[in-house]
C-alpha positions, 0 to 999 in steps of 0.5 A: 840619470846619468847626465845628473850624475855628471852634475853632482860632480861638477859641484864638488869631486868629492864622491859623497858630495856628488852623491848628495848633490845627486839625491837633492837632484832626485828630491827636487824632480819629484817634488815638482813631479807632486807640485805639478799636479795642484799648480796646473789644476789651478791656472786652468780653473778658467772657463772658455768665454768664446771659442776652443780655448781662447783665454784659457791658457794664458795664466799657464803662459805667463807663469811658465814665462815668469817662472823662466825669466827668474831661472835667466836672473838666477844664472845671470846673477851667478856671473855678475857676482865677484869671483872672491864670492862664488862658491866653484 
């Protein structure tokens, strides 16, 4: 929890900033903590045509991959920006 706590404040070093940084932190892990559950459920829905478990991850595979190639966009849309409009 602690290193979240650092985070907050590597936005803003005001103290009420942090600490809403902090909680908007804690929201987010556990909205993906409820999320996790129906999204799982719902990329394994697929039956295994032939062997243990050929196939029936792949759908889990790609988003997970998907999910990441938008995170590495995000972070490097951040440095391609001008500095004039970054926020820090």
């Amino acid at each position: 929890v602690s290193i979240w706590a650092r985070m907050g404040m590597a936005v803003s070093e005001e103290p009420t900033a942090a600490m809403a940084m902090f909680s908007l932190f804690c929201f987010g892990k556990g909205l993906g903590n409820v999320l996790v559950g129906p999204v799982s459920a719902g990329l394994l829905t697929r039956g295994v045509g032939r062997g243990y478990g050929i196939g029936k991850y792949s759908a889990v595979v790609v988003f997970t991959g998907v999910c990441m190639i938008l995170s590495a966009a995000s972070i490097g849309a951040w440095y391609v920006r001008p500095k004039r409009m970054r926020i820090l």
